[in-house]
N, C-alpha and C positions, 0 to 999 in steps of 0.2 A: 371673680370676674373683674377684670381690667377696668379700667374708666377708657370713653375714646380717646384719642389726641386731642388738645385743645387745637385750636387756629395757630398758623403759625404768625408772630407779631408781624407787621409788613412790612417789609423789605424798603429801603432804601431806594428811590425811583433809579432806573439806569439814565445815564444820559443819552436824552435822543437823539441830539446834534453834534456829536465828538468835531465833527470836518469844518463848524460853525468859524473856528478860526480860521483856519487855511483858506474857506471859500471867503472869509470877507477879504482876504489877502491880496494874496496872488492869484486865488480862483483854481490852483491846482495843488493838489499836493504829491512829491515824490517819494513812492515807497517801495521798498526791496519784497521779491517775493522771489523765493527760493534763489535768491542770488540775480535774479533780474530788475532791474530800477526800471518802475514803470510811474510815469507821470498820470493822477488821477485827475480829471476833471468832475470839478466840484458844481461849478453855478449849473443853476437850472436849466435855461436858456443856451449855456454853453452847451450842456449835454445833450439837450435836444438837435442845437445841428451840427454836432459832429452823430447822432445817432443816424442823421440824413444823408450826411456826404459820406455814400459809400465808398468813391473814387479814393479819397482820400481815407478814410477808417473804413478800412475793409472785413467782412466777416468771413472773407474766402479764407480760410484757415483752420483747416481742420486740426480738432484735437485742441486751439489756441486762443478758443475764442473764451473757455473760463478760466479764470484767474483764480489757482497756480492751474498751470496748463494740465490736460486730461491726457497726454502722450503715452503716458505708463500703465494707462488703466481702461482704454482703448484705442482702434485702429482706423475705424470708420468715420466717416463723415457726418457730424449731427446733420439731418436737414427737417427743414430748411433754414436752421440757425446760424448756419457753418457755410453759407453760401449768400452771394450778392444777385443782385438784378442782372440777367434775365431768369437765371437757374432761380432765383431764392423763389421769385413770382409763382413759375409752373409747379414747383415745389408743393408751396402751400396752397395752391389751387387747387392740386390733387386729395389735399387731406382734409381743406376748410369742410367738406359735406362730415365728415365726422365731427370732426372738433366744434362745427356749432351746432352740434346733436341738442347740446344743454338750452338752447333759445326753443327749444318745443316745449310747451308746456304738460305733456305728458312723459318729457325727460324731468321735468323741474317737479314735478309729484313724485319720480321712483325716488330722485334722491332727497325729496325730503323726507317720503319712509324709510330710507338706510337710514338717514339720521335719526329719526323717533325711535328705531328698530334699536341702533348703536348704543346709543342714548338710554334707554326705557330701564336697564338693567341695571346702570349702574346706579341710578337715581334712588338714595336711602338705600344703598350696597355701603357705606361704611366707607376706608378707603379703597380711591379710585388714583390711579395713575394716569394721567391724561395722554403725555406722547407716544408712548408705547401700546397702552392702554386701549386708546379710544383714538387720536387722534391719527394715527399710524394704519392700525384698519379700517376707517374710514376713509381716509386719502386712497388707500389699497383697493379697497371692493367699489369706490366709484371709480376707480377710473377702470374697472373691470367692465363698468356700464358703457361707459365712452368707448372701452372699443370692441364695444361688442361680444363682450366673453363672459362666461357662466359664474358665479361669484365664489365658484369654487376654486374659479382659476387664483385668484388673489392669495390663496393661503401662502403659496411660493412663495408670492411677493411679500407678503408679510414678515418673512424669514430672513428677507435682505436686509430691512432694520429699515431706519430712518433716511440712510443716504445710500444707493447701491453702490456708491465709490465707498466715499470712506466711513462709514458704521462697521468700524472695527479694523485692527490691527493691520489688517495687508490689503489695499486698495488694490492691487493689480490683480488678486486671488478672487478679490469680490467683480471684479470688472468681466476677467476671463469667467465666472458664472452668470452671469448677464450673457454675454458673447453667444456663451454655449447656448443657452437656454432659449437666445431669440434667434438662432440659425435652426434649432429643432424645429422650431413654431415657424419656420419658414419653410422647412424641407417637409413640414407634415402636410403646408395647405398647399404645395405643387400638388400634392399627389389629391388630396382630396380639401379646395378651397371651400373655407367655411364663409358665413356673414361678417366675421368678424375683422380687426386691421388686415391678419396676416392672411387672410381670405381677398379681402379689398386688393391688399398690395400685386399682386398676383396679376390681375387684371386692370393694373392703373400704368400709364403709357404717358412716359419724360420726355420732350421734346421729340417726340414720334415714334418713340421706342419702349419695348420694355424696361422693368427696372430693374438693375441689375442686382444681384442679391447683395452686394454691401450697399448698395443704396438703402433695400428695404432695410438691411442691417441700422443703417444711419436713423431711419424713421421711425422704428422701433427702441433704439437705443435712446435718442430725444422723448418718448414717449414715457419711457419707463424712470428715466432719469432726472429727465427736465420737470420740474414742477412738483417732484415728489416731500423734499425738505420744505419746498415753503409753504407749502398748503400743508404738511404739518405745523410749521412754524408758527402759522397765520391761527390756525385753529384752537391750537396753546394759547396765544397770547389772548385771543379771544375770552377765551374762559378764565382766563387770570384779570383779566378787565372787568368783566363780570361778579367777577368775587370783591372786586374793591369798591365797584359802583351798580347796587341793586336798583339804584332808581331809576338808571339810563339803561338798564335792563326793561326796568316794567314800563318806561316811556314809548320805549319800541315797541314792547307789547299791546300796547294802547294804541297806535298809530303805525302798523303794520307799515303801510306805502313810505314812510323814512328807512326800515332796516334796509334800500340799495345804497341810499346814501351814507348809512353808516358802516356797511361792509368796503364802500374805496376812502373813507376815512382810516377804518384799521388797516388795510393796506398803505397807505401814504405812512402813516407813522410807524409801523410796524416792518414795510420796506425786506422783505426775507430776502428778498436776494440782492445785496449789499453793492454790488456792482458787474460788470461783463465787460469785456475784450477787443481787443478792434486792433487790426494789423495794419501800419502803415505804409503800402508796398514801396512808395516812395518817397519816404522821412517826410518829417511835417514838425510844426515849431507848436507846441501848448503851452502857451504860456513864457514861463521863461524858460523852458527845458528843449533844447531840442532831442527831435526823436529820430533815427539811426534809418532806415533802408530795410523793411519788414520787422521790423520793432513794434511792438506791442503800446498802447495808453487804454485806460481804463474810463468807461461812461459812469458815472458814481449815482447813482438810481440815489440812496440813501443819504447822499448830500442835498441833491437837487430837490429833493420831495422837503427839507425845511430849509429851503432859499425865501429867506425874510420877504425878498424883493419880490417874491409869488404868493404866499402866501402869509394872511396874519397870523400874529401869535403861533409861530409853524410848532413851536414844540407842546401846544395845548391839542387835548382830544375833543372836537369839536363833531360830535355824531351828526351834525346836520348842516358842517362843513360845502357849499356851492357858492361860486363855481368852485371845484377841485382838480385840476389839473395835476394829477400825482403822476410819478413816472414810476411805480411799482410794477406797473406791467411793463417795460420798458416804452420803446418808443421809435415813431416811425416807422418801416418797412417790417422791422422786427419786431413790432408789438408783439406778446404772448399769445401763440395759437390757443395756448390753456387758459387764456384768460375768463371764458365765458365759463366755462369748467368751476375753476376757482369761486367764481364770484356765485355762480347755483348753490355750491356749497356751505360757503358763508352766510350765504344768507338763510339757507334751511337750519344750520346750527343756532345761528340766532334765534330764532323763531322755537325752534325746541326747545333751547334754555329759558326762554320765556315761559312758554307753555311748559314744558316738565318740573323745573325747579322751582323752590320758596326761596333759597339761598343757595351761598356758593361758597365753602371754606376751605382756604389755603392752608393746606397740613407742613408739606415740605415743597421747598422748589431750589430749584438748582438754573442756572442761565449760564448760555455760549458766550461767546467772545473771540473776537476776530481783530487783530492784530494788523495796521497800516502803521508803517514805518512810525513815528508818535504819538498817535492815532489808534485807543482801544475802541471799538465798537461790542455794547452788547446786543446778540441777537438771538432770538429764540430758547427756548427752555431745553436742558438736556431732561430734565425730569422739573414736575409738575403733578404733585397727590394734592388731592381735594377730598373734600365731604358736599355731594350733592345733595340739598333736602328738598324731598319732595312737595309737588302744593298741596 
C-alpha cells in the first residue's frame, strides 16, 4: 500500500495587481487582442463612468461585447448584455422574476443542500479534484435550479467543460452545440411550455411583442454562458484560500452573519471576469489613445477592484473588508443578472467547508493566465486536487 500524497509545499502567491502600473499612470493601458489594440481602462472611478455612459461606450454590439470577440462561436444577441437603454431595461425586466429566485430563502436552503449533497462525499474520499470535480457540477445543477429545470438536465451541461466556448480545441464546434441544443429546448416548449426559462420565454412580450426565437436564442445563450467560468473560478479560489488559512475559515464558522461580507471580499480580489467590452459608435479619446468610429475600449473590472485610491491595502484579503465597493459584478445598468445566483452560492460553500471539513490539503494545482499586451494576469485554477479532512 502506497503512502497518500504529502501537501503540496505552497506556491508562490500570484500577483493580484499586474495593471497596478499602468493604472498609477496613464490610467489606461493598450493592448493587442487578436490583432486589435484596444485601450483598457484601469482606475476605478474611470471604469465606473464610462460603465454609465452608454451614448458613448455602447453595449449595442452583438457578439463584441467580450473580449476577444464571440463572432465565431456565435450569432445571436447576448441579452440583455449586448444591448443599451431602452432595449437593455425591458430585457432584464422580463428575466429579473427568475434571476432573483435566489433572494427566497427557500431557494437559499435548496442550494445550500446541493452544496452539503456536492460536498459530503468527497470529505475523507482521498484525492479530490476541485474544478472539474466539484466546482463544475455545482456551478452546473444550480443554475439547473435557477431555471427551473430537473437536475438531471445539468449532466449535458456538464460535458461542455468549464467554458462552453473554449474548454477545448474548437470554440466554434463547442458554440454550434450550445446553438443546437438551446433551439431544441426552444422548439420543445412551443409545442408543450414547461415552468422552466424556455417555458417562461414563450409567453414573455418585448416591447409589446413576442420574442422572437433568436431573442430567446440570445437569453439562453447569456444564461448558459455568462457566469459559468466564474462561478467556477470563484469556487476554486475559494477552497484554495481555505487550505492556506484555517482559522479565517473557523472564524466564519463562529460568526456566521460576516460569511456575506467575506463572499464580495473574494470576489473583489479574485475579480473572474477580468474585464468586458464597449463599442464606441462614435470615437471617444481614453486617455491618451484615441478610439476610431465603432472601435471597441475595455472596462478593466480587475484593475479597478485594487484602485489604492478606493480601497486600503487593496492587495490584502481582508474577510470583513466595509464599505467594499468591488466592481466584480460589474457595474451600472449592467450590473450581473447572476449576481444574486453567485453570491447564494458562495456563501453556502463557505458554510459547508466550515461545517464538513477539519482541514484542507493542497496536493496539486495548476493556474490560468491571461495575457494584456505587458500585462500577465493570473486567474482561476485549470486544475486544483485537495485532501478534505473531515471534523
Amino acid at each position: 500500500m502506497t503512502d497518500p500524497a504529502p501537501p503540496a509545499a505552497a506556491p508562490e502567491a500570484p500577483d493580484r495587481d499586474p495593471f497596478a502600473t499602468a493604472r498609477r499612470g496613464a490610467g489606461v493601458l493598450l493592448a493587442d487582442f487578436d490583432g486589435e489594440p484596444i485601450p483598457m481602462i484601469l482606475g476605478h472611478r474611470a471604469v465606473r463612468r464610462a460603465a454609465r455612459d452608454w451614448t458613448t461606450f455602447s453595449s449595442d454590439a452583438p457578439c463584441r461585447v467580450p473580449i476577444p470577440a464571440e463572432t465565431a462561436v456565435r450569432s445571436v444577441r447576448q441579452l440583455p448584455i449586448e444591448a443599451d437603454p431602452p432595449l437593455h431595461k425591458a430585457a432584464r425586466d422580463l428575466l429579473r422574476p427568475i434571476f432573483m429566485r435566489p433572494a427566497a430563502p427557500d431557494y437559499a436552503a435548496r442550494i445550500e443542500d446541493l452544496v452539503a449533497r456536492l460536498l459530503s462525499p468527497l470529505v475523507g474520499a482521498g484525492e479530490v479534484e476541485i474544478v472539474r470535480g466539484f466546482a463544475l457540477p455545482l456551478q452546473s445543477l444550480a443554475l439547473a435550479h435557477l431555471l427551473g429545470m430537473p437536475e438531471s438536465a445539468a449532466e449535458e451541461w456538464i460535458g461542455w467543460g468549464t467554458h462552453v466556448f473554449r474548454d477545448g480545441p474548437d470554440s466554434a464546434a463547442k458554440g454550434s452545440v450550445l446553438d443546437d441544443y438551446i433551439r431544441r429546448r426552444i422548439a420543445t416548449a412551443r409545442t408543450a411550455p414547461g415552468e422552466d426559462l424556455f417555458g417562461a420565454m414563450t409567453g414573455m412580450r418585448l416591447e409589446g411583442r413576442p420574442l422572437t426565437e433568436d431573442e430567446m436564442a440570445g437569453i439562453a445563450n447569456l444564461a448558459f454562458a455568462g457566469g459559468r467560468d466564474t462561478v467556477i473560478t470563484a469556487i476554486a479560489e475559494i477552497v484554495a484560500f481555505f487550505a492556506g488559512d484555517r482559522a479565517a475559515l473557523e472564524a466564519l464558522r463562529a460568526e456566521p452573519r460576516r460569511v456575506a461580507a467575506a463572499v464580495e471580499e473574494f470576489i473583489r480580489v479574485t475579480t473572474p471576469l477580468t474585464h468586458i467590452g464597449r463599442v464606441c459608435p462614435n470615437g471617444a479619446a481614453v486617455g491618451p489613445y484615441p478610439v476610431a468610429p465603432d472601435a471597441r475600449v475595455s472596462l478593466c473590472w480587475a484593475s479597478a477592484n485594487f484602485d489604492e485610491t478606493v480601497f486600503d491595502a487593496p492587495t490584502e484579503v481582508r474577510l470583513d473588508r466595509m464599505p467594499n465597493p468591488h466592481l466584480g459584478f460589474g457595474s451600472g445598468h449592467h450590473t450581473c443578472l447572476g449576481a444574486a445566483q453567485a453570491r447564494t452560492i458562495l456563501r453556502a460553500l463557505i458554510r459547508q467547508l466550515g461545517e464538513q471539513t477539519a482541514a484542507i490539503d493542497i496536493l496539486a494545482q495548476a493556474r490560468g493566465t491571461e495575457r494584456f499586451g505587458p500585462v500577465t494576469r493570473t486567474v482561476g485554477f485549470t486544475e486544483l486536487t485537495v485532501r478534505l479532512h473531515a471534523q
